[in-house]
ZABABA-469653 format. One record per residue (C-alpha): residue number from 1; residue in one letter; y, x, z. Coordinates in Angstrom, 2 decimals, padded with zeros to 5 digits. Layout:
ZABABA-469653
<atom><resi>NUM</resi><resn>A</resn><north>Y</north><east>X</east><up>Z</up></atom>
...
END
This chain:
ZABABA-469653
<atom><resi>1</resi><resn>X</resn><north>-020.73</north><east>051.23</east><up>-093.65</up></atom>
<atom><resi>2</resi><resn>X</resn><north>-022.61</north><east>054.47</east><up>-092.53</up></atom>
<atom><resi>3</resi><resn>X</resn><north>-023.82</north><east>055.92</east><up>-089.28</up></atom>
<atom><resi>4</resi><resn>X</resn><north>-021.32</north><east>058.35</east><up>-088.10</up></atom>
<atom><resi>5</resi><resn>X</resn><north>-023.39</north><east>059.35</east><up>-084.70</up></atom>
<atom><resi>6</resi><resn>X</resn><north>-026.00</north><east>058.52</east><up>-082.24</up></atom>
<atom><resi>7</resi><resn>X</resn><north>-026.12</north><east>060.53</east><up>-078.57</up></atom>
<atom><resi>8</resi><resn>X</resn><north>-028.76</north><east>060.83</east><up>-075.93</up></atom>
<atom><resi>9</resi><resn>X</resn><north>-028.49</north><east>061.64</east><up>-072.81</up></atom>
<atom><resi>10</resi><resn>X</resn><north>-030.25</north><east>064.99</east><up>-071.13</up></atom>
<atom><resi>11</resi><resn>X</resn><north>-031.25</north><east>066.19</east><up>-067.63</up></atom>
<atom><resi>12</resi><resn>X</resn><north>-031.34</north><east>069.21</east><up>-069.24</up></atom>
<atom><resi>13</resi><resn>X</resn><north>-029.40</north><east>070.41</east><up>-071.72</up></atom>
<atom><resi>14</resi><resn>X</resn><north>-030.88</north><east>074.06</east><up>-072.09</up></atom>
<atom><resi>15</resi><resn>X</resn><north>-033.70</north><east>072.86</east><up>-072.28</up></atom>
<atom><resi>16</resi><resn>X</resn><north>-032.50</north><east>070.78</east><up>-075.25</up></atom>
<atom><resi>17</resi><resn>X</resn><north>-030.60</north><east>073.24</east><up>-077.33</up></atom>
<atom><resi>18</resi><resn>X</resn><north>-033.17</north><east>075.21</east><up>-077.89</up></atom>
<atom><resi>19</resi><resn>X</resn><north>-035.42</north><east>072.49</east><up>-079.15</up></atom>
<atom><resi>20</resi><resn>X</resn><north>-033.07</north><east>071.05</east><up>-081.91</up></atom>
<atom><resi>21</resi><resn>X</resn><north>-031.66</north><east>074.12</east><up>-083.07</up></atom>
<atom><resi>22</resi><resn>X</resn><north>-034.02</north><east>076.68</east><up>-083.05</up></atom>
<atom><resi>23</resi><resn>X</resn><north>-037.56</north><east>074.93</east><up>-083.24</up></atom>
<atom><resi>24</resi><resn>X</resn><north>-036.48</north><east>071.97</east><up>-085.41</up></atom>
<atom><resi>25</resi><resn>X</resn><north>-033.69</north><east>073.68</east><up>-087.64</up></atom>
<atom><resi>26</resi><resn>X</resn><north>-030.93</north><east>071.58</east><up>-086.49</up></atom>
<atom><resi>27</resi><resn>X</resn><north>-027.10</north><east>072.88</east><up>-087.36</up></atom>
<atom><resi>28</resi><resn>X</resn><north>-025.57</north><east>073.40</east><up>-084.23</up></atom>
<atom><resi>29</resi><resn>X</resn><north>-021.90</north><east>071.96</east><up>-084.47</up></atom>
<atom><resi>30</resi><resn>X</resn><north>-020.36</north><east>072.24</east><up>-081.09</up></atom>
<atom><resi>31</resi><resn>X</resn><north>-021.41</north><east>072.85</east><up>-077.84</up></atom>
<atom><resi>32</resi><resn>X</resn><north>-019.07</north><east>071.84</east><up>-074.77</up></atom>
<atom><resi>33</resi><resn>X</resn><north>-021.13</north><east>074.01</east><up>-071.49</up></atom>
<atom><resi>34</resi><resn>X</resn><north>-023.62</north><east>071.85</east><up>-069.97</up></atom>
<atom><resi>35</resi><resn>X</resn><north>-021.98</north><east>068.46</east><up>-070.60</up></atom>
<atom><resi>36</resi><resn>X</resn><north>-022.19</north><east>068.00</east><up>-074.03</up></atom>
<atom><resi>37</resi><resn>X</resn><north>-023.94</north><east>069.65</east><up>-077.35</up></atom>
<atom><resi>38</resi><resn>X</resn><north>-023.35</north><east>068.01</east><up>-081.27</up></atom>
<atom><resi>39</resi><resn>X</resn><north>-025.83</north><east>068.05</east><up>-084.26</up></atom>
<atom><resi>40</resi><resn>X</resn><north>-024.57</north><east>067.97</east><up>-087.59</up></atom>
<atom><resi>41</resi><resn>X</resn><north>-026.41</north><east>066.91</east><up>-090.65</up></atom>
<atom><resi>42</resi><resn>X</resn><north>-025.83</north><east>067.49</east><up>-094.43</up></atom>
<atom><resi>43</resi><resn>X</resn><north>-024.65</north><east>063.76</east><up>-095.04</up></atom>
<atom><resi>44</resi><resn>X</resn><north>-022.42</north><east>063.97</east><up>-092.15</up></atom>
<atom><resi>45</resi><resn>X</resn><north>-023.94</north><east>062.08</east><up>-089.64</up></atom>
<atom><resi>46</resi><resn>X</resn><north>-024.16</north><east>064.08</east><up>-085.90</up></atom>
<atom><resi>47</resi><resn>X</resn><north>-026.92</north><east>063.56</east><up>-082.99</up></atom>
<atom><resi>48</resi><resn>X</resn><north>-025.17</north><east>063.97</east><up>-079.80</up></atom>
<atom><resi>49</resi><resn>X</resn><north>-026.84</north><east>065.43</east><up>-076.33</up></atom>
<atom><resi>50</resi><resn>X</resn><north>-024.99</north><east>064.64</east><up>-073.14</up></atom>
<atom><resi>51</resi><resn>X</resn><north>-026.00</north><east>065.64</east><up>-069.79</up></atom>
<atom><resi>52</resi><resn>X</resn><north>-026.78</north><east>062.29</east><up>-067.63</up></atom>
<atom><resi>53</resi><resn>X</resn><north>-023.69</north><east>061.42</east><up>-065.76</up></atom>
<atom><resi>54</resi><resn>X</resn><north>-024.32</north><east>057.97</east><up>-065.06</up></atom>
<atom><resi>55</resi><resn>X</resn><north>-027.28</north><east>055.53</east><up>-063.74</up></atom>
<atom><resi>56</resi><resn>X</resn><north>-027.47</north><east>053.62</east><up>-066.41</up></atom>
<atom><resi>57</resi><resn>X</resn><north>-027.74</north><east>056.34</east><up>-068.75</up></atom>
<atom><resi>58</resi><resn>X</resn><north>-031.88</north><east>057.04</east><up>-068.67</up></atom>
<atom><resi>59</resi><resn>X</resn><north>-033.51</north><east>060.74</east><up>-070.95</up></atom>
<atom><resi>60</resi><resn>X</resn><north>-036.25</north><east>059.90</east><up>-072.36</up></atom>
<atom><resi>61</resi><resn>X</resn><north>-035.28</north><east>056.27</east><up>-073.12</up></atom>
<atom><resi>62</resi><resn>X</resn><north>-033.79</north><east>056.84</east><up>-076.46</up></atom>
<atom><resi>63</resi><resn>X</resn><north>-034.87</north><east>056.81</east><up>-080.45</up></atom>
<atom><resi>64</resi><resn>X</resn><north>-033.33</north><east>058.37</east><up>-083.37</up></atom>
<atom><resi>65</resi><resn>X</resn><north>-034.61</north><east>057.89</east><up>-086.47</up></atom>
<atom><resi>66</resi><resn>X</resn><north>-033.79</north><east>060.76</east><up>-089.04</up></atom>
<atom><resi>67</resi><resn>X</resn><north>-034.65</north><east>061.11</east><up>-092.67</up></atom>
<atom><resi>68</resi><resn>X</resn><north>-036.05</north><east>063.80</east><up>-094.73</up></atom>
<atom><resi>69</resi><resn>X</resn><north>-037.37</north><east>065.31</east><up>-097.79</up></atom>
<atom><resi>70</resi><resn>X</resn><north>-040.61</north><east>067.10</east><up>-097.81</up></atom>
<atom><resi>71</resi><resn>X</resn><north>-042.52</north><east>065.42</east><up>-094.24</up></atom>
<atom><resi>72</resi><resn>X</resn><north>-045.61</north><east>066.70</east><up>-095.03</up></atom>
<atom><resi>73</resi><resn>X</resn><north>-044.37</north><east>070.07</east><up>-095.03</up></atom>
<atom><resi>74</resi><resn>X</resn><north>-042.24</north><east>069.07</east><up>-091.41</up></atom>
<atom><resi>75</resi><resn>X</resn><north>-045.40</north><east>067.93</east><up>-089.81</up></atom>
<atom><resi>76</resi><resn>X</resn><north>-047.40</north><east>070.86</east><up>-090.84</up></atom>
<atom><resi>77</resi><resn>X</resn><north>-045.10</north><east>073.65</east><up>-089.07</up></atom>
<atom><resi>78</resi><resn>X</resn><north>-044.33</north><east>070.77</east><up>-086.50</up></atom>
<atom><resi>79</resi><resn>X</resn><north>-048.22</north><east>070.32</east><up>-085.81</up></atom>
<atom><resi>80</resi><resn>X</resn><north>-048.78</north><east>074.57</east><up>-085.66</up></atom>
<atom><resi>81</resi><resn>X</resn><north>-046.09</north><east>074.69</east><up>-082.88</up></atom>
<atom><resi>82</resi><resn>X</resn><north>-046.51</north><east>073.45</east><up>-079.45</up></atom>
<atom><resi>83</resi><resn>X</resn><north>-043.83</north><east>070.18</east><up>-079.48</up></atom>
<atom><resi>84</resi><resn>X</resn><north>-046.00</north><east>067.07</east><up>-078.60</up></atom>
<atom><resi>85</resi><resn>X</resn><north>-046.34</north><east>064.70</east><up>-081.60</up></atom>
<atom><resi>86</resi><resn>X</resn><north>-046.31</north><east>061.49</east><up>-080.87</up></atom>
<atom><resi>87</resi><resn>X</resn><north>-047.19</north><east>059.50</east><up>-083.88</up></atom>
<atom><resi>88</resi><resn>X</resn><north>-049.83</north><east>061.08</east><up>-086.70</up></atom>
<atom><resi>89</resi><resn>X</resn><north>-048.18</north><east>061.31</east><up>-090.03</up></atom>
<atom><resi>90</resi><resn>X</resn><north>-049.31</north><east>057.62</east><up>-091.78</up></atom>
<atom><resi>91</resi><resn>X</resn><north>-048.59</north><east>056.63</east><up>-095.05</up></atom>
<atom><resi>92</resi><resn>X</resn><north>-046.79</north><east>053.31</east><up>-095.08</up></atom>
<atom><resi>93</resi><resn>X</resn><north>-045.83</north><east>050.39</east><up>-098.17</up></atom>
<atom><resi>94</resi><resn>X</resn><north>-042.25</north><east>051.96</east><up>-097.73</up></atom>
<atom><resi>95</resi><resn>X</resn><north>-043.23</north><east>055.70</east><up>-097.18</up></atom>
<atom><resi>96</resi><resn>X</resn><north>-044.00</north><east>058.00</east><up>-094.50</up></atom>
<atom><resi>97</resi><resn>X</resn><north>-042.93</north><east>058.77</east><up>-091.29</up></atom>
<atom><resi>98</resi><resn>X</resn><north>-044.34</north><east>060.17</east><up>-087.72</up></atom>
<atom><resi>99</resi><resn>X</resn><north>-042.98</north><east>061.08</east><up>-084.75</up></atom>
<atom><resi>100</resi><resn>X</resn><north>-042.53</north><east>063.41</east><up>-081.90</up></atom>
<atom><resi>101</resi><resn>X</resn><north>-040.91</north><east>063.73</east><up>-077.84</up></atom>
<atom><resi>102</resi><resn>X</resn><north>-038.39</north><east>066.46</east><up>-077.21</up></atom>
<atom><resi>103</resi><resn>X</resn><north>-038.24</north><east>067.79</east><up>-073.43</up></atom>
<atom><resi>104</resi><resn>X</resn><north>-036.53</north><east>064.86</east><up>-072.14</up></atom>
<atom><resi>105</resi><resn>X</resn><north>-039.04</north><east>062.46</east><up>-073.78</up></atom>
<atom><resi>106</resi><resn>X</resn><north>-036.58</north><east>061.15</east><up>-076.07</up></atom>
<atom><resi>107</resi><resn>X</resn><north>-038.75</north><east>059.58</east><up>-079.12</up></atom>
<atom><resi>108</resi><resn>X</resn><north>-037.20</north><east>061.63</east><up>-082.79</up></atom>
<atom><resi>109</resi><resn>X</resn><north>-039.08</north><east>059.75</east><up>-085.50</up></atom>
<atom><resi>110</resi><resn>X</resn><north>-038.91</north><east>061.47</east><up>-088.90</up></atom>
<atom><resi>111</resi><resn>X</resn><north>-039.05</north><east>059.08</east><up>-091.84</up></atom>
<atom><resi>112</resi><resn>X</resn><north>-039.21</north><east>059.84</east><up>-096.13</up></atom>
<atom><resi>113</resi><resn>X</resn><north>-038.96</north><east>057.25</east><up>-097.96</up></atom>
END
């Protein structure tokens, strides 16, 4: 069983673009106006980014977890730019991870293992 996708939800989704694609390197996959963008990564997996429709649906309330080779490298051009980190880079029993809060607050938490 894999992941195939995880989505959170925006108040602002040009706000978001940007931020994935462009400052963080993300692929761009498809992009539906403001409703609706997709992520795609090498193994498949896509991070969805949907424009808050509903109450229940809450930016800045979600985590996504995503793994990679190289973090030191990642937080070092992460750390010279002006995106908030969140977590330091630590050094764990099961590797390293930190994190950091895209404009909606939305926790992305990068992890190597």
């Amino acid at each position: 069983m894999n992941l195939h996708s995880a989505v959170f939800c925006s108040n602002d989704l040009s706000k978001v673009v940007p931020f994935y694609a462009e400052r963080l390197g993300f692929k761009l996959e498809y992009q539906q106006d403001d409703k609706f963008v997709s992520f795609i990564f090498p193994n498949g997996a896509r991070l969805g980014i949907k424009r808050k429709v509903e109450d229940r649906e809450i930016p800045g309330a979600q985590t996504v977890f995503i793994e990679v080779k190289d973090i030191e490298n990642l937080y070092e051009r992460i750390k010279k730019s002006d995106i908030k980190i969140l977590k330091e880079l630590v050094v764990q029993d099961w590797g390293k991870n930190f994190s950091i809060l895209d404009p909606d607050n939305n926790k992305v938490q990068f992890v190597e293992q």
